[in-house]
N, C-alpha and C positions, 0 to 999 in steps of 0.2 A: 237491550234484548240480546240474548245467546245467539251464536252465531250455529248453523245447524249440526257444523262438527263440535261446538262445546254442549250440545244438549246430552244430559244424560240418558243411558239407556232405561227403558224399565227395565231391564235387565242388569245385573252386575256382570263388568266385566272380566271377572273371574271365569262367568260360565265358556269363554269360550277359548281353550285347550288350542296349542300349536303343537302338533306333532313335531317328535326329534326326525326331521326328516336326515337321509342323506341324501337322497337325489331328489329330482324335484323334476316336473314338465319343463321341459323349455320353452314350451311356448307362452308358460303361464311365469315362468321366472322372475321377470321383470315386474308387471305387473302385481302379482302375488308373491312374491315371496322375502328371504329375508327382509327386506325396506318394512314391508305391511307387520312381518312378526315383531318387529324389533321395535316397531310404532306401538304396536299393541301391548308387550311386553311394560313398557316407558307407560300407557296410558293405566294398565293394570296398576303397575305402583301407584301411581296417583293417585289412583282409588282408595288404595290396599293404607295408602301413608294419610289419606282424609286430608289431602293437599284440596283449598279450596279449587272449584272446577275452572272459575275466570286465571290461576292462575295454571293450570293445566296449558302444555307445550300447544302451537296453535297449526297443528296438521291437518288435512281430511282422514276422517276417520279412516280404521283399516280396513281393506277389504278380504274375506277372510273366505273364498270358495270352497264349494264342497268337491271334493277330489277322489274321486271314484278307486276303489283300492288297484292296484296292480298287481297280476299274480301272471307269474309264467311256470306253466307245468311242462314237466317230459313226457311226451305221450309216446316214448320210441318204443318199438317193441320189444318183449320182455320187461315190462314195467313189474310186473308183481313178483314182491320176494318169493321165493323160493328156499323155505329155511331146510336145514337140512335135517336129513330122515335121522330119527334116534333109533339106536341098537343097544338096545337093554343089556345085550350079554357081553358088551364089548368096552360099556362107555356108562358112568354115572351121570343121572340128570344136571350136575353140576356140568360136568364137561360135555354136554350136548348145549349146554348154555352158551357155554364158552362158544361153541362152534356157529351157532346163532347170531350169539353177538358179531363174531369174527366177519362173517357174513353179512349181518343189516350192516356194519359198518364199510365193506366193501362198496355196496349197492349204494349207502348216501354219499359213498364219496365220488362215485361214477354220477350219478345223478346230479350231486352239486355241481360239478364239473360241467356236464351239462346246462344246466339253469343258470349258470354264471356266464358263461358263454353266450346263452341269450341274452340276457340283459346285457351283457358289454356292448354287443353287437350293436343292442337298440341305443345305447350311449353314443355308442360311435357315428351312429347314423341322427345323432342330433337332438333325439326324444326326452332324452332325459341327462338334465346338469347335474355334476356335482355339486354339492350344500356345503362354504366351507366350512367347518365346523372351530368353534371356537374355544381354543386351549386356555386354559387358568384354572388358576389355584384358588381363586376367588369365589365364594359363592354366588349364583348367578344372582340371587333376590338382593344382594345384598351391592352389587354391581350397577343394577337399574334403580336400589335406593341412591345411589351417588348420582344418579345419570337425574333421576326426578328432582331432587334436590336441587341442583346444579343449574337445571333450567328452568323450574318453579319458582326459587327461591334466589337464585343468582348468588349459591351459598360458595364462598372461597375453596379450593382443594385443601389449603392447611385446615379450615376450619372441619371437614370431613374427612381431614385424618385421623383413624382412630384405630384401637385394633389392633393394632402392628402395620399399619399402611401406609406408606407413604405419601404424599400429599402427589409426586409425582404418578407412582403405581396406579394413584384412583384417577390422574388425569389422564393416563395414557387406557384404563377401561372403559373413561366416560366418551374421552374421543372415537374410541373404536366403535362403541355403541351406535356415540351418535351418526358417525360414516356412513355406518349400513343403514340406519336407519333415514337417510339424507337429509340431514337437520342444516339447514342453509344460512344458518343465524350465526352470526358468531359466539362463544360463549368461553 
């Protein structure tokens, strides 16, 4: 019998989307974050590659909370543009454009400046981590195909090089992978 993390879902695991975060709760960090994506990510290929399920990686599933959005507004005074007055006999609607634009682009960039400022603040004060984001030239699909592979099928690096990759290039993606995602197995 299936162990409760290899039962499928009636659901495909497709339906369920990780957002490109950059910051993330800290309180929820650990718990939810990269480790769960990168799990979930790894269990999608599985699916996606029709890797049988007894061969699928043997984690608890991820757990994937609902994260209420975050929005900080400027509510300082003076909030509403104030475009400026057009003078017909002085100035064509083009250059009352211009003057507009000149304008909204002042006010979002006082505003940004603002709202940046809050959120660093609340970074600073612990709320919210940085997400490191992960560089490569590598397609991601094509990354967690070597990562499913790899520990499905216990398939060689030379034998999944293809492509123009190197057999070390896909070892050194699979290990990154499996890092965040804390794969404690050797492989």
């Amino acid at each position: 019998m299936d162990t409760p993390e290899k039962t499928p879902a009636s659901l495909p695991l497709s339906v369920f989307q990780v957002p490109r975060y950059r910051y993330f709760p800290t309180p929820l960090f650990d718990r939810f974050g990269p480790k769960q994506w990168e799990r979930l990510k790894i269990l999608q290929t599985c699916e996606r590659l029709k890797i049988p399920l007894e061969l699928w990686p043997n984690f608890p599933f991820p757990q994937m909370p609902m994260i209420r959005p975050i929005q900080f507004s400027d509510s300082s005074e003076g909030n509403k543009l104030q475009l400026p007055v057009f003078r017909p006999l002085e100035e064509s609607i083009a250059e009352w454009k211009r003057r507009c634009h000149s304008a909204l682009d002042e006010t979002l960039d006082k505003r940004a400046r603002i709202l940046e400022a809050q959120f660093q603040a609340a970074v600073q004060d612990g709320l919210y981590r940085k997400v490191p984001q992960q560089r490569g030239t590598t397609p991601a699909d094509l990354r967690y195909e070597w990562v499913a592979k790899r520990i499905c099928y216990r398939m060689p690096y030379k034998e999944l090089a293809s492509g123009g990759y190197s057999a070390e290039r896909i070892k050194q993606s699979v290990l990154q992978i499996l890092k965040i995602a804390a794969w404690k197995r050797g492989i």
